[in-house]
NUSE-16306 format. One record per residue (C-alpha): residue in three letters; x, y, z. Coordinates in steps of 0.2 Angstrom, whole numbers. Each point is the difference from the previous one (the first is absolute). Layout:
N
type ala; xx X; yy Y; zz Z
...
This chain:
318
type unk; xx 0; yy 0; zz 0
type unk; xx 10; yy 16; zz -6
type unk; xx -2; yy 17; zz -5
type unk; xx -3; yy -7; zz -17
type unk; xx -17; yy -8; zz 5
type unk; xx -5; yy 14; zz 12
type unk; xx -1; yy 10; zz -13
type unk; xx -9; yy -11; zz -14
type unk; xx -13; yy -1; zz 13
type unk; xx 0; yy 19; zz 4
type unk; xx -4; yy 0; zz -19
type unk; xx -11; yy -12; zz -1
type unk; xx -10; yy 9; zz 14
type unk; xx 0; yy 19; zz -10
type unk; xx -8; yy -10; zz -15
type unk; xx -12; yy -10; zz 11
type unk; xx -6; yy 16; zz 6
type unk; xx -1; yy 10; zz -17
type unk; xx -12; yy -15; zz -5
type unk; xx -10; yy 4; zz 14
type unk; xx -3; yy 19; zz -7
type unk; xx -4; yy -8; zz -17
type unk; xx -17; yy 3; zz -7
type unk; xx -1; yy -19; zz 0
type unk; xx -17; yy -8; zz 11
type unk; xx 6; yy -9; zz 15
type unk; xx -2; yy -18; zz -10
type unk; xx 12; yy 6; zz -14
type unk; xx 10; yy 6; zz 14
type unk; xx 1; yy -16; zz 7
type unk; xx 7; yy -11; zz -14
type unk; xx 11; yy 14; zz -5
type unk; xx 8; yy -2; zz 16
type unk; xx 3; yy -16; zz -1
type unk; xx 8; yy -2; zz -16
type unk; xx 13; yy 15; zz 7
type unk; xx 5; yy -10; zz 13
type unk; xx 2; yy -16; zz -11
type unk; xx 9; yy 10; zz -11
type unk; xx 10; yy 12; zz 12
type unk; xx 7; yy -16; zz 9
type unk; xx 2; yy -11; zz -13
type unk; xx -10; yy -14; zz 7
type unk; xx -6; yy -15; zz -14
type unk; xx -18; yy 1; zz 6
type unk; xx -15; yy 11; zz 11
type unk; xx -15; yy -5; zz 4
type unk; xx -14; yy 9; zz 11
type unk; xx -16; yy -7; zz 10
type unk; xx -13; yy 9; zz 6
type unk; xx -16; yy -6; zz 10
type unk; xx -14; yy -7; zz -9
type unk; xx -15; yy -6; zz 11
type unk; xx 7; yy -12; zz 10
type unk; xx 19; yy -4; zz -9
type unk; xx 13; yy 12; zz -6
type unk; xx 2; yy -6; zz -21
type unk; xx 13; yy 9; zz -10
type unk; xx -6; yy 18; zz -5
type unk; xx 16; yy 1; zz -10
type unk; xx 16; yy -10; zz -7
type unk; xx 13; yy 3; zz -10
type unk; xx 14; yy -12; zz -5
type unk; xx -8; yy -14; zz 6
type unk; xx -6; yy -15; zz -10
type unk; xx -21; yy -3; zz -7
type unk; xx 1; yy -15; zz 8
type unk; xx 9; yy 5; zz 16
type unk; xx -12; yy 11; zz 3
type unk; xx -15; yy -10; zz -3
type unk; xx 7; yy -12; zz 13
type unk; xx 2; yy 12; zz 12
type unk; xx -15; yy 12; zz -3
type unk; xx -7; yy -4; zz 17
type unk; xx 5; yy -3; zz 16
type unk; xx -14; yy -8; zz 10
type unk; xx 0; yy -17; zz 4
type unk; xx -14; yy -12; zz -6
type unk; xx -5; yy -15; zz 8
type unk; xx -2; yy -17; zz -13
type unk; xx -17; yy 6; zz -5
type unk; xx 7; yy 17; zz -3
type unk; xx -7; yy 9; zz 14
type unk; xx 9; yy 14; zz 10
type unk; xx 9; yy -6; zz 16
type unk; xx -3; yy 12; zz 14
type unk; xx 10; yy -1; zz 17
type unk; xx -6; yy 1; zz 16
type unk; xx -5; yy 18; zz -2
type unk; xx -9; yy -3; zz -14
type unk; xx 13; yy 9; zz -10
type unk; xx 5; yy -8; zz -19
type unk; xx 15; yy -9; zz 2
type unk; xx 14; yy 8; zz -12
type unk; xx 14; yy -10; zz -7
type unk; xx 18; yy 1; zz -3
type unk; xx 13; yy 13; zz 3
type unk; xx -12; yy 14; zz -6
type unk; xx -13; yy -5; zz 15
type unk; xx 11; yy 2; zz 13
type unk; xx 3; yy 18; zz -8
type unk; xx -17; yy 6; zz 0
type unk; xx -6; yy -9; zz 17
type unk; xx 13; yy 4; zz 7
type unk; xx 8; yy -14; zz 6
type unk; xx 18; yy 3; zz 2
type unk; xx 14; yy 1; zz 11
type unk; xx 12; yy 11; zz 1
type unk; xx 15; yy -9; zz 9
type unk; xx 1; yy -12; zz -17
type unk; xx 12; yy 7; zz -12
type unk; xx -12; yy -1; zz -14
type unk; xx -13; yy 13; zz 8
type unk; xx 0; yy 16; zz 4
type unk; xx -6; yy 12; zz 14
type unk; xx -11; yy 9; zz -12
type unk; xx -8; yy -17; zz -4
type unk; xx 9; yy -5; zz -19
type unk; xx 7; yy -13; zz -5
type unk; xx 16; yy -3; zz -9
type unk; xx 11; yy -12; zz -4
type unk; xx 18; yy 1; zz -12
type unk; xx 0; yy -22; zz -1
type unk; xx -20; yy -9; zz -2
type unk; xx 10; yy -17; zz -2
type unk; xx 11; yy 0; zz 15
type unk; xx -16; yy 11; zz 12
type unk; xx -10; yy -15; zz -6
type unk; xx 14; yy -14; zz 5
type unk; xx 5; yy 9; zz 16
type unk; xx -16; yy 3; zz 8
type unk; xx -15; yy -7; zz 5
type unk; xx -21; yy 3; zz -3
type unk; xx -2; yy 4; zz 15
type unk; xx 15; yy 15; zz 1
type unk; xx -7; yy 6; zz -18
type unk; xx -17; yy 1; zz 10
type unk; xx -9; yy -9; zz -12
type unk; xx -1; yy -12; zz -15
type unk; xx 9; yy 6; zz -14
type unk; xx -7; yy -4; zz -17
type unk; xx 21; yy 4; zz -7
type unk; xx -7; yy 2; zz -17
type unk; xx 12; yy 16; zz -2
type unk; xx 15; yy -11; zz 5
type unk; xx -6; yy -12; zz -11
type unk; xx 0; yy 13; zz -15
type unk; xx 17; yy 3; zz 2
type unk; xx 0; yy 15; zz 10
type unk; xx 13; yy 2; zz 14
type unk; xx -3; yy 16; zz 8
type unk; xx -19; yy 5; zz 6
type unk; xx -3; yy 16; zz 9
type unk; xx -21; yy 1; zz 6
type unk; xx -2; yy 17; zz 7
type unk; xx -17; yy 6; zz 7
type unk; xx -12; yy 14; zz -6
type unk; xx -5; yy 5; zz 14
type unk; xx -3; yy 18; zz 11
type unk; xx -7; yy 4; zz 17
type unk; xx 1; yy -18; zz 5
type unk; xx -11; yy -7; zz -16
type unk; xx 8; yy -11; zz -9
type unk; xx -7; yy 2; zz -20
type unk; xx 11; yy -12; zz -9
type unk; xx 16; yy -1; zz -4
type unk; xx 15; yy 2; zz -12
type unk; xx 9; yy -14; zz -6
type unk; xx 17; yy 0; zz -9
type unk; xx 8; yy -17; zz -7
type unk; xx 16; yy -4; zz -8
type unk; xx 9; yy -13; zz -6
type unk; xx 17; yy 7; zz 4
type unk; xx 6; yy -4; zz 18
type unk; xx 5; yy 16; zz 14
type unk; xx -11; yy 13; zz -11
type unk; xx -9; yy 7; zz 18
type unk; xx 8; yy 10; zz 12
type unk; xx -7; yy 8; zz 16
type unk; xx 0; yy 15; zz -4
type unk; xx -8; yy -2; zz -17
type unk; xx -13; yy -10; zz 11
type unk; xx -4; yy 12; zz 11
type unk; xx 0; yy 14; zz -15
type unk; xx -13; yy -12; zz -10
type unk; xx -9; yy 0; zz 18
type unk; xx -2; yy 18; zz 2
type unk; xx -7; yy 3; zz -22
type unk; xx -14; yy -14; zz 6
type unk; xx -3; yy 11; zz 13
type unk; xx -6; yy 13; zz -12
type unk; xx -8; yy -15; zz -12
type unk; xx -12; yy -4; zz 14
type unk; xx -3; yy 19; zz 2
type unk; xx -4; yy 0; zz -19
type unk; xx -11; yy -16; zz 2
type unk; xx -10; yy 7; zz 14
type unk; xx -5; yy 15; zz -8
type unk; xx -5; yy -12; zz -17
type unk; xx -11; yy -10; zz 14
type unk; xx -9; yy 14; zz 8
type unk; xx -5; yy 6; zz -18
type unk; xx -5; yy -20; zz -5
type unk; xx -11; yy 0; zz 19
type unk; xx -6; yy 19; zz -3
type unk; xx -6; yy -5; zz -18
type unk; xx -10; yy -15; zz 7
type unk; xx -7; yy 10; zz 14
type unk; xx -6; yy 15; zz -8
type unk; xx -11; yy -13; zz -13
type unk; xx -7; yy -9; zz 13
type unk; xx -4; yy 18; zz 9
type unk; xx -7; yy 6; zz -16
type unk; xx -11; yy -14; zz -2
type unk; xx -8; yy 0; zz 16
type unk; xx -3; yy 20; zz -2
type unk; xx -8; yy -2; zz -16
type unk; xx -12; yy -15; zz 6
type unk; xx -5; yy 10; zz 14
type unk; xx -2; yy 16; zz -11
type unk; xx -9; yy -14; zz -11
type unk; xx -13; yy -3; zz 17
type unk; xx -2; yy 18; zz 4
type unk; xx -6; yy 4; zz -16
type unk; xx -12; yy -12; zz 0
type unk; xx -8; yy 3; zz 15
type unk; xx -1; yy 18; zz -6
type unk; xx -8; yy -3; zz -13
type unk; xx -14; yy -11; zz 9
type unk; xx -2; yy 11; zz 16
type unk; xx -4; yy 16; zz -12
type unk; xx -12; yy -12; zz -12
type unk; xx -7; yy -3; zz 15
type unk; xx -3; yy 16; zz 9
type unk; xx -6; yy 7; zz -17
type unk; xx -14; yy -13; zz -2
type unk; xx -3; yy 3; zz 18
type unk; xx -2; yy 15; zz -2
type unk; xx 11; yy 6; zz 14
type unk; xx 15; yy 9; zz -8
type unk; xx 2; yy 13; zz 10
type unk; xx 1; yy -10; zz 16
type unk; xx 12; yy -11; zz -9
type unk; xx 12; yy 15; zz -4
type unk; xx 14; yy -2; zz 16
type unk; xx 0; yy -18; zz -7
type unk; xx 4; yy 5; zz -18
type unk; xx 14; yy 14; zz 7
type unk; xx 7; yy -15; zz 12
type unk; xx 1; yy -14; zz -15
type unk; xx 7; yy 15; zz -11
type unk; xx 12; yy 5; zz 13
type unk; xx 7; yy -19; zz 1
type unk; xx 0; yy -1; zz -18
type unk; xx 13; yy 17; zz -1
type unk; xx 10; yy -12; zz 13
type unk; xx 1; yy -14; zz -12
type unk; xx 8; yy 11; zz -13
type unk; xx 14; yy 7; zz 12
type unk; xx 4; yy -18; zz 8
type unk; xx 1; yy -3; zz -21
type unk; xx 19; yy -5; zz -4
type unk; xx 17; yy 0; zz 11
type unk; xx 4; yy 9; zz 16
type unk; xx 17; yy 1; zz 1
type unk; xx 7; yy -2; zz 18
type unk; xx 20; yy 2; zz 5
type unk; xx 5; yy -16; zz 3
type unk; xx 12; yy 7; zz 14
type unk; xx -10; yy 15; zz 10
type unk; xx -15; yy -7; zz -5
type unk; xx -8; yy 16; zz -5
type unk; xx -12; yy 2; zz -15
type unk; xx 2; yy 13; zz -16
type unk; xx -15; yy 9; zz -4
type unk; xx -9; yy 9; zz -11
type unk; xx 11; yy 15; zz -1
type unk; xx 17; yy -10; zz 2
type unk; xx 2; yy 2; zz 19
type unk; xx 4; yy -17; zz 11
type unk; xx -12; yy 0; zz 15
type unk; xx -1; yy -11; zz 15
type unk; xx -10; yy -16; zz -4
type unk; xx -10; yy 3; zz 15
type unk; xx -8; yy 16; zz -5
type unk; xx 1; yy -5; zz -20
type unk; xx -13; yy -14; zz 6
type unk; xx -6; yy 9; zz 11
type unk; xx -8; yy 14; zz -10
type unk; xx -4; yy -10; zz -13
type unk; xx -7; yy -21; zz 1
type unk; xx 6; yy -15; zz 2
type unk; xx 10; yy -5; zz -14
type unk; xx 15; yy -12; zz -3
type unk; xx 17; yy 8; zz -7
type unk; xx 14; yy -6; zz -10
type unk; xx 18; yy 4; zz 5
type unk; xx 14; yy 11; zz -8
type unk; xx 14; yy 12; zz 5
type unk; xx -1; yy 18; zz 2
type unk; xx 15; yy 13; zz -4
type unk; xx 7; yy 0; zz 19
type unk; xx 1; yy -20; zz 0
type unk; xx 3; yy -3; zz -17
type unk; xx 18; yy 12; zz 3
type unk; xx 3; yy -12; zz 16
type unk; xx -1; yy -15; zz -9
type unk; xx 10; yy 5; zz -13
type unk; xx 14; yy 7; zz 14
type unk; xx -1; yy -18; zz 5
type unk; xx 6; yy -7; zz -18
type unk; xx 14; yy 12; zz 0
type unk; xx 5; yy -5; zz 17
type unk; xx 1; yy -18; zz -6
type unk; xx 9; yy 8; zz -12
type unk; xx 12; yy 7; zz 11
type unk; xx 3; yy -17; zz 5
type unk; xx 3; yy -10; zz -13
């Protein structure tokens, strides 16, 4: 590890984060990523897995081989009728090296992982010949030692304690990994899972604000209706002047069903609400003033600023 290195990495780093202030949407961003590594470090082959219901398939590879992939698409285990094993916990069991990653099952005091909770190793053949299942904390399928690869670094995507994912880099050259690359690929999945979570709010926000628009419009649907057949009623009743406060009270709830129409974008971090005329306002008195309503989440100007501090200070780092 000399100056030499410390200063590819310094570089790597600057043009990580002039990607970042790319135009690119935070998927692009992503992949992009990855295939600066890969090609900054010179490593044969990346792959990346994200969560996916309830197993972590590959969002993107490079390098690797169709059928590679194919085999090792999914990490879950399947029982001989091919259903999902579950531990005690009720959690899907997952496989391999890569499982430990993303549950988390690793130990530090083994050379092979890391405090930050990677794996790496420089020799598959001789880490498989020298230790046991049990210290590799699982079953191992060895299908990347059996391809030939000799160096396999798993690193994962993961921020505020969630783990997303993770990075994997495979070789077939021997001593391609050193700590301090691994613990500079550690802190640029650091910023994937940041992009990823922002990509999963937007996926969760999406969903929610159909499933809010379709209840509003089948409730707007209902209100109508019983609109139209209380003022039928009280005409052929004859009684449409005492009907009036009914009429204003139905068309005062109809107004409402127009307002709670669309998104109400709340800061996901302060928690308060932009209104009509651009101001953020305390949810409490937002609601208040207004109706029950559910709302979606976002990021106003003084968060948004935060988090992106937060990016650069894990830029600082790396």
């Amino acid at each position: 590890m000399g100056n030499v290195e410390f200063q590819d990495y310094a570089r790597l780093s600057n043009n990580l984060f002039r990607l970042l202030s790319s135009t690119k949407t935070k998927e692009e961003l992503i992949v992009c990523m990855v295939i600066l590594v890969q090609e900054e470090i010179n490593v044969e082959s990346v792959g990346i897995r994200f969560k996916d219901g309830h197993d972590y398939p590959y969002y993107f590879t490079r390098g690797f081989a169709q059928d590679f992939v194919e085999k090792e698409m999914y990490l879950c285990a399947l029982d001989q009728e091919g259903e999902m094993i579950r531990d005690s916990d009720g959690n899907p069991v997952l496989e391999c090296m890569c499982g430990n990653i993303i549950a988390g099952r690793t130990d530090p005091n083994l050379p092979f992982f890391t405090h930050g909770g990677s794996f790496y190793s420089n020799c598959t053949s001789e880490l498989l010949a020298n230790t046991t299942e049990e210290e590799r904390q699982s079953r191992t399928r060895n299908r990347c030692n059996g391809e030939g690869y000799e160096s396999v670094a798993l690193i994962p995507i993961k921020t505020d304690g969630v783990i997303y994912g993770l990075l994997q880099l495979n070789d077939r050259r021997k001593d391609v990994f050193t700590p301090m690359m691994i613990s500079f690929l550690e802190g640029a999945a650091s910023v994937i899972a940041i992009l990823f979570s922002f990509i999963q709010a937007k996926e969760i926000l999406s969903k929610h604000v159909d499933d809010v628009n379709r209840l509003i419009d089948l409730r707007k649907t209902m209100v109508e209706q019983i609109a139209s057949d209380l003022k039928e009623s009280s005409a052929q009743n004859g009684k449409g002047l005492t009907a009036a406060p009914v009429h204003e009270k139905l068309d005062e709830l109809l107004r409402e069903m127009v307002i709670l129409k669309g998104i109400i974008p709340i800061c996901c971090r302060c928690k308060r609400i932009r209104n009509h005329s651009d101001d953020w306002e305390p949810v409490e008195s937002y609601i208040h003033s207004r109706s029950k309503a559910d709302f979606t989440h976002t990021y106003c100007p003084d968060c948004l600023e935060i988090a992106m501090k937060e990016i650069d200070e894990l830029g600082k780092k790396l």
